[in-house]
Backbone as JSON, one array per atom type, in Angstrom:
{
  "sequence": "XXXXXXXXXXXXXXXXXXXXXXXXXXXXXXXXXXXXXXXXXXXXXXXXXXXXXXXXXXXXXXXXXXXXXXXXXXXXXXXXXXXXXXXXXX",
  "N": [[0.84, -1.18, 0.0], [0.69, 2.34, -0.9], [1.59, 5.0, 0.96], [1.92, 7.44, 0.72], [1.51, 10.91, 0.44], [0.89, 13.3, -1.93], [-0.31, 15.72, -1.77], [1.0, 17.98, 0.06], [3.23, 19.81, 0.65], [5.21, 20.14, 2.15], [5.28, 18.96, 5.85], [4.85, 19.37, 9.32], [5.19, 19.36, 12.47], [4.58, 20.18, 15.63], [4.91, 21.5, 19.04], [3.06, 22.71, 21.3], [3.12, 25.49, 23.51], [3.18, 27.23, 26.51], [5.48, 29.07, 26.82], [7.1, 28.64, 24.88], [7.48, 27.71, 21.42], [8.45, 24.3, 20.1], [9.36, 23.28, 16.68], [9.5, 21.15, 14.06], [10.49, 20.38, 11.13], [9.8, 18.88, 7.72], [10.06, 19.06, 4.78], [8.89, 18.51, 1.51], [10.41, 15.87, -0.74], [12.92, 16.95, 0.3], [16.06, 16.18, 2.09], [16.63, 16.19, 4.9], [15.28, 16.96, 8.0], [14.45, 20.38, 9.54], [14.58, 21.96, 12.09], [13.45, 24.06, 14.75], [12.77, 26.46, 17.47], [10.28, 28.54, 18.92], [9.23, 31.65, 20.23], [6.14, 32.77, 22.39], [4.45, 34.26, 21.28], [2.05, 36.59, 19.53], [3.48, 37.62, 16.83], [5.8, 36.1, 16.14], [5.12, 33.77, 15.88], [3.34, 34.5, 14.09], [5.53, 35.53, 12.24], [6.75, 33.44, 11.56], [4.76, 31.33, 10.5], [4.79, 32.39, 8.17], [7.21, 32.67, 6.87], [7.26, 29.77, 6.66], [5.88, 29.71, 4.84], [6.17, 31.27, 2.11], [8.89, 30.03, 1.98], [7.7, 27.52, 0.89], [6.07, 27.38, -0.53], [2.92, 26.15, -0.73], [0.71, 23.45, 0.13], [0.79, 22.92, 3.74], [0.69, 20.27, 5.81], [-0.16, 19.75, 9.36], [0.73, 19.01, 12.73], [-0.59, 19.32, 15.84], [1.48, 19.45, 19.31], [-0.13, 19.03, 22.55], [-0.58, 19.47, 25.72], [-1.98, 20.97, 27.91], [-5.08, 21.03, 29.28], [-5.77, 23.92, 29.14], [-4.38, 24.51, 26.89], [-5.35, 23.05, 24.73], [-8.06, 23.5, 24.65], [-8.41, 26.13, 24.03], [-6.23, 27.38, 22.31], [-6.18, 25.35, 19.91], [-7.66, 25.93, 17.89], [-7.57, 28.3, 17.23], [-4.99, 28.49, 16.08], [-5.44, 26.57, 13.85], [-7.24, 27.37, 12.06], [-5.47, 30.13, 11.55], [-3.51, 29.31, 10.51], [-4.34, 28.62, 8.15], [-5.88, 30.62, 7.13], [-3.36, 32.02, 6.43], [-2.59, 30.42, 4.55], [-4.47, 30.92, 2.53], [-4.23, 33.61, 1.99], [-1.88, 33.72, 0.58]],
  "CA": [[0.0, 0.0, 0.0], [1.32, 3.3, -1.16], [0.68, 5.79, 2.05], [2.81, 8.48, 0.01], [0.65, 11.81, 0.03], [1.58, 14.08, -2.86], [-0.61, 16.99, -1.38], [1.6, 18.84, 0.68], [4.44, 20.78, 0.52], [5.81, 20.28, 4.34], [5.03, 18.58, 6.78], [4.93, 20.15, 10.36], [5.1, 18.8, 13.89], [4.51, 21.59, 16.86], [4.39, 21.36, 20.25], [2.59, 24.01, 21.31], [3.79, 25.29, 24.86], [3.31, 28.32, 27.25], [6.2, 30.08, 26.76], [8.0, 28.54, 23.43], [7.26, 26.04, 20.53], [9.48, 23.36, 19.41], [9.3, 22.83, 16.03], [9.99, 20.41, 13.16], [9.58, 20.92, 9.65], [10.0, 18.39, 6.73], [9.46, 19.77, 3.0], [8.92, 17.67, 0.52], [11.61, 16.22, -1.65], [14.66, 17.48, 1.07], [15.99, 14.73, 3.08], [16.81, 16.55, 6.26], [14.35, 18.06, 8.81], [14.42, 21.74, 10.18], [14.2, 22.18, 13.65], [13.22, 25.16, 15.45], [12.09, 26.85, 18.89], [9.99, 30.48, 18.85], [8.72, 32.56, 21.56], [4.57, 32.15, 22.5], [3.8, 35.34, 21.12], [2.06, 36.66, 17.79], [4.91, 37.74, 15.81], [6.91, 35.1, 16.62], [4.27, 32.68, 15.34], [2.9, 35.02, 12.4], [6.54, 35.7, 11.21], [7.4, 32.02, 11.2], [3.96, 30.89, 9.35], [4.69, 33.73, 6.61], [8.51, 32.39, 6.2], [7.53, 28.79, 5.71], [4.43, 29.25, 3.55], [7.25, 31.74, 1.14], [9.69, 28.74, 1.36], [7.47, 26.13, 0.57], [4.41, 27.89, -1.66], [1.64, 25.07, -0.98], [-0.09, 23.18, 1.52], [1.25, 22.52, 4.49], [-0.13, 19.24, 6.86], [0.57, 20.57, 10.45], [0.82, 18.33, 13.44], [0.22, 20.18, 16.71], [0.88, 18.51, 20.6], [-0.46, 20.18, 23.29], [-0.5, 18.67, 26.67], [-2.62, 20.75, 29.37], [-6.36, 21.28, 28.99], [-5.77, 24.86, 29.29], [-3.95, 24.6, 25.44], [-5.93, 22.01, 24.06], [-9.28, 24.15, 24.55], [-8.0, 27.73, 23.93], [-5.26, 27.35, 21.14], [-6.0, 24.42, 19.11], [-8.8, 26.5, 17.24], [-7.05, 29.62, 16.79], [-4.01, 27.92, 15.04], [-5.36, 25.45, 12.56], [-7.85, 28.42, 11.25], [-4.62, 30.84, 11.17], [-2.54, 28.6, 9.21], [-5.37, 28.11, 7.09], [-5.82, 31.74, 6.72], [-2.11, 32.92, 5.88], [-2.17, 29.9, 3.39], [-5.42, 31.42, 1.78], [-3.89, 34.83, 2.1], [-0.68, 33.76, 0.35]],
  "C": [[0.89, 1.24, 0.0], [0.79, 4.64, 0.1], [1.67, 6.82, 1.72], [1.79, 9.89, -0.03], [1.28, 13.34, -0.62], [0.83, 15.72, -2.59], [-0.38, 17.83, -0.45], [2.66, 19.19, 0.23], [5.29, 20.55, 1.47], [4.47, 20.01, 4.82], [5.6, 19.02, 8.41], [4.53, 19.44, 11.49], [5.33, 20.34, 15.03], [4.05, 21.31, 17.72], [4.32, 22.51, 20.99], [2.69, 24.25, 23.25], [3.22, 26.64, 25.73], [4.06, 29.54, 26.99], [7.06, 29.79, 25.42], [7.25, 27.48, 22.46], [8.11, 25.44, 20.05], [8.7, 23.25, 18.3], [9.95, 22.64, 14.59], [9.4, 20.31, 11.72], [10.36, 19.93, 8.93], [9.31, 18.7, 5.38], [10.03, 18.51, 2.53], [10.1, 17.67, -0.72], [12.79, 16.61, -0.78], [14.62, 16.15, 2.47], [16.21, 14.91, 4.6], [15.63, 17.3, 6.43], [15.14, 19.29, 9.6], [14.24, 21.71, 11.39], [14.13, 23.27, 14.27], [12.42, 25.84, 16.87], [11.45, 28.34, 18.44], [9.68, 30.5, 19.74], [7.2, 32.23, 21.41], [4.31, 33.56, 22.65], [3.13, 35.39, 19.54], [2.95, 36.77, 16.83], [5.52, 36.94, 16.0], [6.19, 33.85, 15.35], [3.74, 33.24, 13.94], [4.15, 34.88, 11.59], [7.21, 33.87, 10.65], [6.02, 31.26, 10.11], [4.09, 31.37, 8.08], [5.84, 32.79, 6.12], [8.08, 30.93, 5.53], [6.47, 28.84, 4.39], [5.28, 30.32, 2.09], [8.23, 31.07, 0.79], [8.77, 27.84, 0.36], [6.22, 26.26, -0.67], [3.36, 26.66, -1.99], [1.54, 24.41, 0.01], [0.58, 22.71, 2.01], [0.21, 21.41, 5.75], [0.55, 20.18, 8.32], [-0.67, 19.62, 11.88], [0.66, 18.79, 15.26], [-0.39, 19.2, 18.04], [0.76, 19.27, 21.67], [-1.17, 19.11, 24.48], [-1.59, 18.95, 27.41], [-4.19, 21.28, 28.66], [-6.62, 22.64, 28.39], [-5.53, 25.36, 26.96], [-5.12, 24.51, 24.71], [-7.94, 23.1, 23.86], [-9.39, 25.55, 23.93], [-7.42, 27.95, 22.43], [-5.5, 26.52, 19.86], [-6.95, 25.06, 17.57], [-8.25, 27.38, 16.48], [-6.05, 29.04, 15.92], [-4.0, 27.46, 13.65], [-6.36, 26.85, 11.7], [-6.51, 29.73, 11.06], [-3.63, 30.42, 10.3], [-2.96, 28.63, 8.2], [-5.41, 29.53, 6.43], [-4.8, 32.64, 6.14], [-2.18, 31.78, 4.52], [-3.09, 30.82, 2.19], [-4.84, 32.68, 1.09], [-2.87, 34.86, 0.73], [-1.06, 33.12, -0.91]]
}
């Protein structure tokens, strides 16, 4: 079975935190992953969605782990519709 999916661009893992995010980026086609930490602010998080969606120009899957209730209820919403929205944007 072929579990190959040709509709992304990058692939994204984020663990979404309090005060920072770890995260891991694999683009399609490059054999090493990216790794990166930001700050748990807007700019931090806008300027890093802008850079990869200008690297990578097309959809990005995006993976996010988020431990305390507090996240998981608050954040998880706001994210996947802001990703969604800079891709639209872009």
């Amino acid at each position: 079975m072929n579990t190959k999916n040709d509709n992304f661009s990058a692939y994204v893992g984020l663990d979404w935190a309090d005060k920072k995010h770890d995260i891991c980026v694999q683009v399609k086609d490059e054999e090493s992953r990216a790794f990166s930490v930001i700050s748990h602010s807007p700019e931090s998080i806008n300027d890093w969605v802008e850079a990869l969606h200008k690297k990578v120009k097309g959809n990005i899957a995006v993976a996010v782990v988020m431990v305390n209730k507090f996240c998981r209820d608050s954040k998880r919403h706001f994210l996947i519709h802001y990703i969604s929205d800079v891709a639209s944007y872009n």
